[in-house]
Each structure stands twice: as C-alpha cells, then as structure tokens.
C-alpha positions, 0 to 999 in steps of 0.5 A, a space after each residue: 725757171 722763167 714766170 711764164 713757164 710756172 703760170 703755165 705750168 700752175 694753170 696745168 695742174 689747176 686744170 687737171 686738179 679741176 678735171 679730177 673734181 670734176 670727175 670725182 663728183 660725178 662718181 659721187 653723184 652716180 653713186 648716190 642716184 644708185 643709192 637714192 633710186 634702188 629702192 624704187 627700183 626694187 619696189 618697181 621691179 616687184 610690182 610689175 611682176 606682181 611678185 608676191 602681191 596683186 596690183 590694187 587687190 589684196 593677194 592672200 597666202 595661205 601656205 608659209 613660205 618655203 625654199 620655193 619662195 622666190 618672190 621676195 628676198 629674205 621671206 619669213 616662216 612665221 606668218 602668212 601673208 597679204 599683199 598689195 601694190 596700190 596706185 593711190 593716183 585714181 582715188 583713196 582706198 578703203 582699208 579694214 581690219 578685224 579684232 584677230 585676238 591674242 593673235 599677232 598680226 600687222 598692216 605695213 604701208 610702205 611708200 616708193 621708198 619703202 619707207 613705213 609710212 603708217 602700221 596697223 595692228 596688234 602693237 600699233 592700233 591695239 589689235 583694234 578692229 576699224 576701217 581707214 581711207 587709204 590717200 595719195 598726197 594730192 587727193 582733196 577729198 574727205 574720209 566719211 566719219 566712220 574711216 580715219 584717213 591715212 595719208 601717203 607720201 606717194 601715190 605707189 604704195 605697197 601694203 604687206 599684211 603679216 599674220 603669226 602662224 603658231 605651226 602648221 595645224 593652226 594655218 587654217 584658222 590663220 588664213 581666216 583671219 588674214 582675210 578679215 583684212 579687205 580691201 576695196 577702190 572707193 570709186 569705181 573708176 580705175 583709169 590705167 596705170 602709168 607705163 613702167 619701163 620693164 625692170 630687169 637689171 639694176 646695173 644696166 643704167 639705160 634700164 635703172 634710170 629709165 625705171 626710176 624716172 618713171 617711178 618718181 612721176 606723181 611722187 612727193 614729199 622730202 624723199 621726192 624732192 631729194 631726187 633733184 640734187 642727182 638731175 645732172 647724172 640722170 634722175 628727172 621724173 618722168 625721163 625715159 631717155 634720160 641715159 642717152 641724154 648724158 654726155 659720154 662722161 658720165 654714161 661711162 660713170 655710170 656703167 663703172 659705178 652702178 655694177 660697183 655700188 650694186 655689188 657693195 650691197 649684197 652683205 645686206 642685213 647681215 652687212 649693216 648697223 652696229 657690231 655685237 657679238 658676231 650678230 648685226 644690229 640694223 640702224 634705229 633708221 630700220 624700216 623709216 630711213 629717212 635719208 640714209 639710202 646706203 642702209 635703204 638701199 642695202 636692205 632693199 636688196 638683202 631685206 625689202 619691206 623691214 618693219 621699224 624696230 618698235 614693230 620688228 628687229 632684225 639681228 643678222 648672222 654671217 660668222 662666227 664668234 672667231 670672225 670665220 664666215 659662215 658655212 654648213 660644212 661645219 657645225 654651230 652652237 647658238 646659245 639662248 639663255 633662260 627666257 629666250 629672246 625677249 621680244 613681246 610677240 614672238 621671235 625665230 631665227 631663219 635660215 638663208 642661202 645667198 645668192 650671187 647677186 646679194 639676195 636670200 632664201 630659204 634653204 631646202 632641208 629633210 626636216 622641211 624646217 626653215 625656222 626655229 623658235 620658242 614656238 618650234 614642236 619638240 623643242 629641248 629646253 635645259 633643266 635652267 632653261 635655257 637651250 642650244 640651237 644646232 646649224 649646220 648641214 649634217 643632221 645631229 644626233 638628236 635633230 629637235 634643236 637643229 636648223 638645217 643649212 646649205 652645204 655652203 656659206 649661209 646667214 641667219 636672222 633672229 627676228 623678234 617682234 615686238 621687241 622688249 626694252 632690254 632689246 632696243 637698247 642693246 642691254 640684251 645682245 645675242 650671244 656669238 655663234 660658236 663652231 663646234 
C-alpha cells in the first residue's frame, strides 16, 4: 500500500472518529442540560398552573390528600398543606410561625432547583414561634431586629408547609394551626412577574428549553452558574428561541435524547439510592442535591419537594423479596417488628399508581384508606408487638391491616420523620415484601 494511500486513509478515520466524539458529546451535553433543567422545569410547570399552591400568598388545604389529588406527584396523607410560589425580585417577604406544641409541623423553602435551602419547625427551629424575612440573592436591604433574615439562592422560591393530621376527627384543630403560619410582601409594591413560557411537555425541546431559559433569569449561586457548561446545546438565560437557534445536529439530539432522558426517570424514588431489602433508600444528597441532577431530576418527576433526610426518609417499594415487581393481583405481607419504624415524629407507608409518564398517585379504595401507620384507627398489633401490613387489591379477611392497591402494578412509600439514628445509618432496614 503506497504512503499516501494510508495518510489518507488514517486522516478518514481520524475524521470519522473526530465526527463521532463529536457526536457522542453533544448527546452527552443534551443529556445533561435535561437533567440540569428539569427540576426547574417542573417547578415552572407547577407554579404557572398554581398547582397545589398560590403565586406570592400562602394557599392552605384543609382536607388531606386523596385519590383526586392531581396537583403534585407522590402527595402524602398524612399532613395537611400550605403552599406558596414566591417571586423574591420585587422585595423580601415576611414569614411567621406559631408555637404548634407537641404537634409536627415544617416550613420547607425550596429554591429553582428545589434544592431546600432553609427549614423551620418542630426539628429545625425547635417548634419555636418567630418571625423571619424572607430575600432574594440580590436584596441589599436590612431585616428590622425582630425578623431573622433567610437568604435565597433564587428569586423563585417555593414554600411548602407540612402539618401532621393524627386522623380525620383532628383535621379541624390541624387546619387552625396551619394558619398560624402567615405570610406578607414587606412592601407594597408588586410589579409583574417575568412572562413564563407556557410549560407543557418536558420532551418537546422548542418548549423545555424555552421554559428553562426563562427560569434561569435572575438565578444565582452554584446551581446557576452550572448552566454555562450546557450554552452550546441551548441553556442561556433568558433565550426564548434558543432551539431554533441551534444547528440542525444538535435539534436532532435534542429531540432523540429529551424523550430517552425523560423516559429513563420514571422509576423515581422507587428507582434511586442504595438496594435493601427490596426497599430503596434515596441518596443523603435527598432533598440538597447538590450537583447530582440525575437523582434531582428523577425525584422531580417521581417525588417533588422531598425533604432532606435530617427531616424526612423516603423508602420506596416496587417488588418483592423474589424481585417480581409489584401488582394488586396478588396479595403481600409487609412485616413490621416490635417498635414500628423508628422515626421520632411519626412514619406511614403510602400507597401509589403510576402513571405513563413516570408520576404517582393515591389509589381509589373502599376503605378511603390511602396510608397506614402506627396512627391508623383499628390498627392489629401481635401479642410481641409487632404487626403485618396486608397489600393488595382484594380486601382480606380482616381489612384492619390492609392497604388497598390498584388492581395493577403499584409502589409504596414508608415515609418516616424525623428519622432515628438506627434509620439514617442504615442499621435498621426495612424488611422485604413478601407475596403471600
């Protein structure tokens, strides 16, 4: 073979081998601008439709969530809720909370990354009443001595207030002390919120990118300053056009990789963290993620708004002890040993449906019973205290233990807050779901 044939050829493959990196890296940056952008996404998504909240005012919720609970992915049933959407731009905000006694109750703040950025509460402030001033990252003012100031990292920020219902005879005095957190604009003057382009599908990248830019105006800290890395594939504040700008290879990465990224995270919860049992126990990163956007991104979709595990741990559930995913059709035995789980405040485990695009919901049941607990009316304890939770579809003999399922596939959740030592550490795991 003459030289010049293999120079040639070897500039050929050189080319083609640049070309595929090439290709390859774009893939990759997509991937994690989707990743990156989806939890800002969502939290657009559900400010604009006020879902499950009010823009700049706390909405309150007086009934506990149930199978018409649409607003938000993976709701509780075990507190009542409060719920804002706040635009820090114009001016801080005034927080305050009551003494709610021996009752649980948290104030989450969560900035556009839904990272929790600050908590108040029975674990973190002590169930101590106070007022606190509420600011974005570029307010250059000064709190008055009798408010302690909380600084955002973002000017959006959404406050989720959780208050522990101990059934229904005891929502009426929960809802009253719900209300005892208020919250108030210092100054009276509002102007208009930046225009949000409408959210509507997370794998039409013209949309996804045109909602994420529009987020990212005003935003700062670490989180914000990651968005540069993906300015080649389209993340650039404030860039509404920002798909039609790029080059026709990369709108073709984008529209293969956002559906593919998108379907890889509907396992949620259920999907993420370390294996026990059957059971999976989310990342300490849970609820402050840091950098890690595949677990914030996964429980965006399957989870939104998770505390961090000082506060709350979310176990979740989508088979068996053989592996064999979940399904009402059968019937399941979850064993609970003497003590219950160890959790400080309280703990459940919740039933869920998921849909096809990777969100859960409470599932419709005779009983009206979308949680167990400790707490739950009637509950069966064995003579060594410890008891069997029934799951699945058809009712049991005796239906004081059973939580009801979908006649399908279904996931549960053992939330538990305020987790023990024994918890956190993974000493105490969960035992496996057994099929009976």
């Amino acid at each position: 073979m003459l030289r010049r044939d293999v120079l040639v050829g070897a500039a050929a493959a050189a080319a083609w081998s640049g070309r595929a990196e090439a290709a390859a890296t774009a893939t990759d940056l997509v991937r994690g601008a989707f990743l990156y952008g989806f939890a800002p996404f969502e939290v657009a998504r559900l400010r604009r439709a006020a879902a499950f909240g009010a823009q700049n005012a706390l909405a309150y919720r007086a009934t506990l969530a149930d199978h018409n609970a649409r607003g938000i992915t993976a709701p509780n049933n075990d507190t009542v809720y409060a719920s804002a959407y706040l635009d820090l731009a114009p001016g801080p905000f005034e927080i305050a909370v009551p003494d709610m006694g021996r009752r649980y109750y948290s104030v989450a703040f969560m900035d556009l990354f839904t990272d929790n950025f600050a908590i108040l509460g029975t674990r973190a402030t002590k169930g101590r009443p106070g007022a606190y001033w509420l600011a974005g990252p570029n307010w250059r003012g000064r709190a008055p001595a009798t408010a302690k100031l909380i600084r955002a990292p973002t000017n959006i920020v959404w406050m989720l207030v959780r208050t522990l219902v101990d059934g229904p005879s005891d929502l009426a005095a929960a809802d009253l002390a719900q209300h005892g957190v208020t919250l108030r604009r210092v100054s009276d003057h509002e102007p208009p919120s930046p225009t949000i382009a409408p959210p509507m599908d997370a794998g039409d990248p013209a949309n996804f990118l045109a909602v994420v830019n529009a987020a990212l105006v005003g935003a700062h800290g670490a989180n914000a300053r990651r968005a540069r890395r993906f300015a080649r594939v389209g993340l650039r504040a404030g860039d509404a056009d920002a798909f039609a700008k790029l080059d026709p290879a990369l709108q073709a990465a984008w529209r293969d990789t956002a559906p593919k990224t998108l379907n890889s995270l509907k396992g949620g919860l259920a999907a993420v963290g370390r294996d026990a049992n059957g059971w999976r126990i989310p990342s300490a990163r849970l609820g402050d993620f840091g950098a890690d956007d595949a677990l914030r991104a996964a429980v965006a979709l399957g989870g939104i708004g998770a505390l961090p595990p000082e506060e709350a741990m979310y176990l979740s559930a989508r088979a068996d002890s053989t592996g064999a995913p979940l399904d009402g059709a059968n019937a399941y035995v979850w064993r609970v040993p003497a003590g219950g789980v160890p959790a400080n405040a309280f703990w459940s485990l919740t039933m869920y449906a998921p849909e096809s695009d990777g969100r859960v919901f409470l599932v419709d049941n005779p009983l009206h019973r979308y949680s167990i607990g400790g707490r739950t009316p009637g509950f069966v304890v064995g003579g060594d205290g410890a008891f069997d939770i029934q799951l699945g579809a058809a009712a049991p003999a005796n239906p004081s233990n059973w939580l009801p399922a979908p006649a399908g596939p279904f996931r549960v959740t053992l939330r538990a807050y305020l987790p023990k030592p024994a918890l956190r550490s993974g000493a105490w795991t969960p035992a496996a779901i057994v099929r009976a």
